[in-house]
ZADREN-509847 format. One record per residue: residue number from 1; residue in one letter; x, y, z of N, C-alpha, C in turn. Coordinates in Angstrom, 2 decimals, decimal comma, padded with zeros to 5 digits. Example, Ala and Ser with C-alpha at 12.3 -4.5 7.8 and 13.67 -1.06 7.14 Angstrom:
REM ZADREN-509847
+-----+--------+---------+---------+---------+---------+---------+---------+---------+---------+---------+
: num : residu :   neast :  nnorth :     nup :  caeast : canorth :    caup :   ceast :  cnorth :     cup :
+-----+--------+---------+---------+---------+---------+---------+---------+---------+---------+---------+
:   1 :      A :  013,19 : -005,69 :  007,80 :  012,30 : -004,50 :  007,80 :  013,20 : -003,30 :  007,80 :
:   2 :      S :  012,85 : -002,25 :  007,08 :  013,67 : -001,06 :  007,14 :  012,90 :  000,03 :  007,87 :
+-----+--------+---------+---------+---------+---------+---------+---------+---------+---------+---------+
***
This chain:
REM ZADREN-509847
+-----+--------+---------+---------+---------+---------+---------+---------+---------+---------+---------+
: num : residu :   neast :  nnorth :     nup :  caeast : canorth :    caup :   ceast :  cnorth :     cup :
+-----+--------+---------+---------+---------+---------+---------+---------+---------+---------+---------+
:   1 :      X :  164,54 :  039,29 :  014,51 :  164,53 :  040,15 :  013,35 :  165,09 :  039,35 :  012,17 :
:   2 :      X :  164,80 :  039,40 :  010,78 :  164,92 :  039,00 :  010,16 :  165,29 :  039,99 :  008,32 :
:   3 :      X :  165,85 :  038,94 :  007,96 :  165,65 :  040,04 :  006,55 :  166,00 :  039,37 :  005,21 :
:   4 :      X :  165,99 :  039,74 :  003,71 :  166,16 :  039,11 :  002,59 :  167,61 :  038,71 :  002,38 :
:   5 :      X :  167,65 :  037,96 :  001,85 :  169,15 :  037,69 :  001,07 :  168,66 :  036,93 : -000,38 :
:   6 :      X :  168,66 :  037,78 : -001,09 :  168,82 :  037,22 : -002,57 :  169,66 :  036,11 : -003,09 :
:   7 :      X :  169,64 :  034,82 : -003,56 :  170,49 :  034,02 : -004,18 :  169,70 :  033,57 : -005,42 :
:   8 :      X :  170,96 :  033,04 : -006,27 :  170,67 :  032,95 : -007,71 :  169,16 :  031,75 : -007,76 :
:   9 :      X :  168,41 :  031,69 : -008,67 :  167,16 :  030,47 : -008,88 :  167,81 :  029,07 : -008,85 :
:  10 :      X :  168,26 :  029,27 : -010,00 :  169,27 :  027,67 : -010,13 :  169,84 :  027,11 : -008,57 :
:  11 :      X :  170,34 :  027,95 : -007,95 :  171,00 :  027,56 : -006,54 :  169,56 :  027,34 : -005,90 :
:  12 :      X :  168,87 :  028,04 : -005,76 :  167,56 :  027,91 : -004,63 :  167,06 :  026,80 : -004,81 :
:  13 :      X :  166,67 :  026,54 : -005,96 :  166,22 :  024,81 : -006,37 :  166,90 :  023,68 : -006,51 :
:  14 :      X :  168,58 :  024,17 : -006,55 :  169,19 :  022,64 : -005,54 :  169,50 :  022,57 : -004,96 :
:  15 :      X :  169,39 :  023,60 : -003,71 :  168,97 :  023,34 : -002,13 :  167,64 :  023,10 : -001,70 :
:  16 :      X :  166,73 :  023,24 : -002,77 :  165,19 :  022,93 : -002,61 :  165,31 :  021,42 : -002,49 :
:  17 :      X :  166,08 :  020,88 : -003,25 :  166,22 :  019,56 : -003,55 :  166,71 :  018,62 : -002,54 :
:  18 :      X :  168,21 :  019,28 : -002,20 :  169,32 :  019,09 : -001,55 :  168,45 :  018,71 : -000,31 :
:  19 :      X :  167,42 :  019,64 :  000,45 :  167,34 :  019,20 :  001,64 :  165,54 :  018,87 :  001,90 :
:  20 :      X :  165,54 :  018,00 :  000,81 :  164,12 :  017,25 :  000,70 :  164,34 :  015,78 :  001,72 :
:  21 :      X :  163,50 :  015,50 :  002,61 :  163,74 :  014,45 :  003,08 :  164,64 :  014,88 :  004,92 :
:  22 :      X :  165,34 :  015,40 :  004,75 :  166,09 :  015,97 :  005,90 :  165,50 :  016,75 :  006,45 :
:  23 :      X :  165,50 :  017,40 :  007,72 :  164,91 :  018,05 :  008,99 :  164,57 :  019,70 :  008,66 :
:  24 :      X :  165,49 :  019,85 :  007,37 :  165,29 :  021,32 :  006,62 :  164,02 :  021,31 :  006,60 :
:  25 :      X :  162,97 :  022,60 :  007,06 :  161,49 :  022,87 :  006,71 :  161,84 :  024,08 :  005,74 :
:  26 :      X :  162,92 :  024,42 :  005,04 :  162,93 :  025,40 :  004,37 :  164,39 :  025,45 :  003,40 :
:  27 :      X :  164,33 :  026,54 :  002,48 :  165,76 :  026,83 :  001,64 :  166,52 :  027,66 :  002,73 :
:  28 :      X :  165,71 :  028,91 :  003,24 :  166,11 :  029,76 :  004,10 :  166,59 :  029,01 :  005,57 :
:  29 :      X :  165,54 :  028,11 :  006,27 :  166,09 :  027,56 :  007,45 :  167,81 :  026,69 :  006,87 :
:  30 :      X :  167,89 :  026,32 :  006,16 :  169,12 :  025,52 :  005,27 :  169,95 :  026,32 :  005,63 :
:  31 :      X :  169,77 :  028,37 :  004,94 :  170,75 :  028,60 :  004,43 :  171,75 :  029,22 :  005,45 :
:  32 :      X :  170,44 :  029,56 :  006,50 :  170,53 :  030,25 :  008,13 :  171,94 :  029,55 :  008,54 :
:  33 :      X :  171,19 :  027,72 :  008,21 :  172,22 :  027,04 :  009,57 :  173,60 :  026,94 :  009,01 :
:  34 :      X :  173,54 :  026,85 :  007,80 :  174,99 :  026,79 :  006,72 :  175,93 :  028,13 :  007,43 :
:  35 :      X :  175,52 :  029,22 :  006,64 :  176,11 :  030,25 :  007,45 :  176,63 :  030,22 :  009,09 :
:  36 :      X :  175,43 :  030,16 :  010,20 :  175,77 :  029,78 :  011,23 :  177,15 :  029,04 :  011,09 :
:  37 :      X :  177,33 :  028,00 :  010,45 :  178,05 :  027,14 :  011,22 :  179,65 :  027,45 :  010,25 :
:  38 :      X :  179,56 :  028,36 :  009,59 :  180,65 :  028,84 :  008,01 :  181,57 :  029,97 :  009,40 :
:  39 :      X :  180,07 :  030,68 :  009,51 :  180,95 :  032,24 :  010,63 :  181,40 :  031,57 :  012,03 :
:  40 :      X :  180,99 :  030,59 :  012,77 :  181,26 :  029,71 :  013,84 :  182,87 :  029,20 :  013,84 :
:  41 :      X :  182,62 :  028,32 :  012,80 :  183,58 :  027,75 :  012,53 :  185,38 :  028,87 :  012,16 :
:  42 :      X :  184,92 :  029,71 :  011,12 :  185,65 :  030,80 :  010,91 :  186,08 :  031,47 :  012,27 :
:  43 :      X :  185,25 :  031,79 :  012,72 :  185,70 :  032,45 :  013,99 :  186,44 :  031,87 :  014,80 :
:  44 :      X :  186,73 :  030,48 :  015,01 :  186,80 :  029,72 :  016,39 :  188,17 :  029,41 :  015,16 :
:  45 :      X :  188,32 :  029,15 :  014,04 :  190,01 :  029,42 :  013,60 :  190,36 :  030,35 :  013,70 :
:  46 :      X :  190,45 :  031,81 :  013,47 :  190,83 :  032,45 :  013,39 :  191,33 :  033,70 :  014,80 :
:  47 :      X :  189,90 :  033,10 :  015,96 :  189,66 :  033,79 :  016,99 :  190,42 :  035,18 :  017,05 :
:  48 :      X :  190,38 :  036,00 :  016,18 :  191,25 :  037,09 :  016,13 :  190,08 :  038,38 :  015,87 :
:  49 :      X :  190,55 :  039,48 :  015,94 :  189,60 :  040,57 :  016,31 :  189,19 :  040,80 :  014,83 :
:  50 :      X :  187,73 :  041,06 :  014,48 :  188,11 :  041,54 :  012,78 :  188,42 :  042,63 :  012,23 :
:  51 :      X :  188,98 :  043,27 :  013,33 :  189,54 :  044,39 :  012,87 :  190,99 :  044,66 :  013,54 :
:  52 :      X :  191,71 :  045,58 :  013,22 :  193,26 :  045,53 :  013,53 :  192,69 :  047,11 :  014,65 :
:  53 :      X :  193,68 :  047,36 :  015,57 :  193,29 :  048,45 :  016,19 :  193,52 :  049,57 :  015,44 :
:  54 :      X :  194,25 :  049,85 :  014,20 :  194,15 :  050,82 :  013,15 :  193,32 :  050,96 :  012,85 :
:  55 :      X :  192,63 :  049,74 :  011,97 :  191,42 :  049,98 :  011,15 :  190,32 :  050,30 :  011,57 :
:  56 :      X :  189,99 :  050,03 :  013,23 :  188,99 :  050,11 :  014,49 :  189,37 :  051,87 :  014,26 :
:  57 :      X :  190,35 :  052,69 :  014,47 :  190,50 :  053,66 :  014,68 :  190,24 :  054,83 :  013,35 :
:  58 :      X :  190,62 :  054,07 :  012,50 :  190,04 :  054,71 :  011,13 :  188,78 :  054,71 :  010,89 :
:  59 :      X :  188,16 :  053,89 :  011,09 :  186,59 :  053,41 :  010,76 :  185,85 :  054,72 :  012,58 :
:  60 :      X :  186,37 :  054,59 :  013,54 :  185,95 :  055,61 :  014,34 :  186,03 :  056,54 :  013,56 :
:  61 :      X :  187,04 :  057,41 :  013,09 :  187,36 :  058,84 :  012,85 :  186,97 :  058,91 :  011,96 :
:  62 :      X :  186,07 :  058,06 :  011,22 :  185,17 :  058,78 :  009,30 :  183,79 :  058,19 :  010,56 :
:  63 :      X :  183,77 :  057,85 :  011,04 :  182,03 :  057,75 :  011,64 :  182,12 :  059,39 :  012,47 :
:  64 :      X :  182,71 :  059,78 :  013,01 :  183,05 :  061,18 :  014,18 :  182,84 :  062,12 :  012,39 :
:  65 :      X :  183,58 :  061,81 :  011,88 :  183,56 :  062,85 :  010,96 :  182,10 :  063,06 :  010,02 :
:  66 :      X :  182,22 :  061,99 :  009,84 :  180,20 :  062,01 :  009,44 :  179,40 :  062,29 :  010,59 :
:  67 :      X :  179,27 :  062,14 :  011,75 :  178,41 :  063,09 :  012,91 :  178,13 :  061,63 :  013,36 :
:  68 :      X :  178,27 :  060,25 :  013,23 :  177,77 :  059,49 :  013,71 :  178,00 :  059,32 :  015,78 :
:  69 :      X :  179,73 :  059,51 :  015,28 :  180,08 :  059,70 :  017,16 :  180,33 :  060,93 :  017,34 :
+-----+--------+---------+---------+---------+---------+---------+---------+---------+---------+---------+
***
């Protein structure tokens, strides 16, 4: 599955640039692996839950309250 992510022109065309010549077949395949490796990396410092068990419990009780659970 897939989906849009909007970024500014100016940026798109110097990563158009940026990965001319290199294994990039795309801006999007670029921007995929960037990310990948931004949330990877983030994660594996931080290895911590992203949520606190409060905020897990708050975020339940407005989903219950909207009918979601």
């Amino acid at each position: 599955m897939h989906t849009t992510v909007t970024i500014p022109k100016p940026l798109y065309r110097k990563i158009k640039k940026f990965i001319k010549g290199t294994g990039f077949t795309s801006v999007s395949s670029f921007v995929t692996y960037i990310l990948r490796q931004i949330m990877s990396s983030s994660y594996e410092k931080n290895k911590k839950e992203l949520f606190s068990e409060e905020d897990e419990k708050k975020i339940k009780e407005r989903l219950r309250a909207l009918g979601y659970i």
